[in-house]
C-alpha positions in Angstrom: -112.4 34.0 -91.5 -109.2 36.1 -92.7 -105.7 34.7 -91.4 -103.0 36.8 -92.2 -100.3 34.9 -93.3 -97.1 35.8 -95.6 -96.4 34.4 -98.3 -92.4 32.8 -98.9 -92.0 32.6 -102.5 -88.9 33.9 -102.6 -87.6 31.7 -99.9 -89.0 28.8 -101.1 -87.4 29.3 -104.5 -84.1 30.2 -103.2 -84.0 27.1 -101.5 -85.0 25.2 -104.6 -82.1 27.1 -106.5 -79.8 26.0 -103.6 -80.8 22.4 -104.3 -80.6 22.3 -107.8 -77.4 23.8 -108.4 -76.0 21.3 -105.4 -77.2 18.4 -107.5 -75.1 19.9 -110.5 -72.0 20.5 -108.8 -72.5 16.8 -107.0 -73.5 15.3 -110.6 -70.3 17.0 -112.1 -68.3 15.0 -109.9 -69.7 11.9 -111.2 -68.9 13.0 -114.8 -67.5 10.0 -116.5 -69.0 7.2 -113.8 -71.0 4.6 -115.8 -74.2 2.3 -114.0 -76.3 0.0 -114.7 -80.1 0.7 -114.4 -82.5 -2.0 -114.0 -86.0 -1.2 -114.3 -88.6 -2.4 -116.3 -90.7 0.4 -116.6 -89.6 1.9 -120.2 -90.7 5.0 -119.4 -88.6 5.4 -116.1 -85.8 3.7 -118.2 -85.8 6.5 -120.1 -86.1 9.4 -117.8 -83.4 7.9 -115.4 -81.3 7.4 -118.5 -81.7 10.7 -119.4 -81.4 12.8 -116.2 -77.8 10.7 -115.5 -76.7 11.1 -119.5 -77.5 15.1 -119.1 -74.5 15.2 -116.1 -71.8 12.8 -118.3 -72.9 10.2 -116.0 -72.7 6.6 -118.7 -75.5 4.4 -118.2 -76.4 0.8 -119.5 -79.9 0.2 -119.2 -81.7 -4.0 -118.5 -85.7 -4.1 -118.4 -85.3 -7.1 -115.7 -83.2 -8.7 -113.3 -82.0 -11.4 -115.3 -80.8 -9.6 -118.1 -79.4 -6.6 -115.6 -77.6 -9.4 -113.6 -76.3 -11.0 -116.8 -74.8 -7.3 -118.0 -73.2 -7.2 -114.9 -71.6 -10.7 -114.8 -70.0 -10.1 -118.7 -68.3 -6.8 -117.9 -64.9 -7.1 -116.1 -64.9 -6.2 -112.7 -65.0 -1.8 -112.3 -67.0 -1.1 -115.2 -69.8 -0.2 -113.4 -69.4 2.1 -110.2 -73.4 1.7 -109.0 -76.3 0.0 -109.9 -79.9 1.7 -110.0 -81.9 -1.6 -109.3 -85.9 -1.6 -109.4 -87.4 -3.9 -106.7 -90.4 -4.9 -108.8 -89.1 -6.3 -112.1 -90.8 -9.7 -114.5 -88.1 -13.0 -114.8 -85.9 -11.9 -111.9 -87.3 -9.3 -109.2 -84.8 -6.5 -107.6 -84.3 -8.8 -104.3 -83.1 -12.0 -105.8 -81.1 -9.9 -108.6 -79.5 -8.0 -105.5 -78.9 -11.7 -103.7 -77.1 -13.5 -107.3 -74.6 -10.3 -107.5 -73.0 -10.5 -103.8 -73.4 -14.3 -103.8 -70.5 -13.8 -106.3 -67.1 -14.1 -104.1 -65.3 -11.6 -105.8 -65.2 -8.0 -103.6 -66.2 -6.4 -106.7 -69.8 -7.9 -106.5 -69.8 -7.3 -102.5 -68.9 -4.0 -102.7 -70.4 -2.3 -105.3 -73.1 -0.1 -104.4 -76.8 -1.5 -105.2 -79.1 1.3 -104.9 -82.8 -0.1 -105.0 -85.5 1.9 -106.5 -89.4 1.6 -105.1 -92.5 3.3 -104.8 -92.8 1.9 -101.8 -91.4 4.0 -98.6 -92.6 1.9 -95.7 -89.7 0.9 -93.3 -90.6 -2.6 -93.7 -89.6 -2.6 -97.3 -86.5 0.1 -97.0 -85.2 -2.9 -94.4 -85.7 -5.2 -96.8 -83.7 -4.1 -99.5 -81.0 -3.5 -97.2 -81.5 -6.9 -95.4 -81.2 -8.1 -99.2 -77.8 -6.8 -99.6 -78.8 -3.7 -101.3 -76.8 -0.6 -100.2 -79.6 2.0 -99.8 -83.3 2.7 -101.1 -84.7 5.7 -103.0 -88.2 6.4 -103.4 -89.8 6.5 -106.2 -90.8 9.1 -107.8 -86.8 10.0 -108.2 -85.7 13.3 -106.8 -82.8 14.4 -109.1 -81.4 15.8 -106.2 -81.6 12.8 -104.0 -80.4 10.4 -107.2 -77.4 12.3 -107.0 -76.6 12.6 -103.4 -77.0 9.4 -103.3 -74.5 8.1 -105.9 -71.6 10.8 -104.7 -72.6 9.6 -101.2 -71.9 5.8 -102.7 -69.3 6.2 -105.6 -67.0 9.0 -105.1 -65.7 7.5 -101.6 -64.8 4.1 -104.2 -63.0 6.4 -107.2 
């Protein structure tokens, strides 16, 4: 069987080219910003780390919820403008870390934007991280351009 069909190349990588430099401009804006990134994973530590570093974007990293939550309770209210929170996490999972920050009364904690982070994409678990008190939910793996959508979408509405 022969199907003729034409090939988009070039579209498809204009549109890529019109994504990624949308994610720099966005992740310019955020130049300066510092989060907190709780995962466990070392390796996604370090790629998240390193994709928010490369745009000026500050980040303090915890490998659970427990240390992640007590980072957050030492710094003084506004240090952090987000927080990249994995769901699945040893000592204190992403849920109940998400639940101890906005049980604190302060409208710091119950404002600042949690963003979870899953490889899960069911709508199940997407309500349940925002049932939990978390702000919105990316999928795992990250999209750069998504990441950064997200946190202008989150963060620049706050500076």
């Amino acid at each position: 069987i022969f199907l003729p069909v034409q090939v988009a190349e070039k579209e498809a990588a204009q549109e890529q080219e019109a994504l990624t430099t949308e994610a720099a401009s966005t992740a310019g804006l955020l130049r300066g910003t510092r989060i907190l990134l709780c995962e466990d994973n070392m390796l996604n530590r370090e790629i998240i780390s390193e994709i928010l570093s490369s745009r000026g974007i500050l980040v303090d990293t915890a490998e659970n919820g427990q240390k992640g939550l007590e980072l957050f309770s030492r710094e003084k209210p506004g240090t952090y403008q987000a927080i990249l929170m994995d769901i699945r996490m040893p000592v204190m999972d992403g849920y109940q870390t998400t639940a101890r920050i906005r049980a604190r009364k302060d409208s710091y904690s119950q404002t600042i934007p949690i963003l979870a982070l899953s490889a899960d994409a069911y709508e199940e678990s997407i309500q349940k991280s925002l049932d939990s008190g978390m702000t919105d939910h990316l999928t795992k793996p990250i999209e750069n351009t998504k990441l950064f959508q997200s946190l202008q979408k989150y963060i620049l509405p706050l500076k």
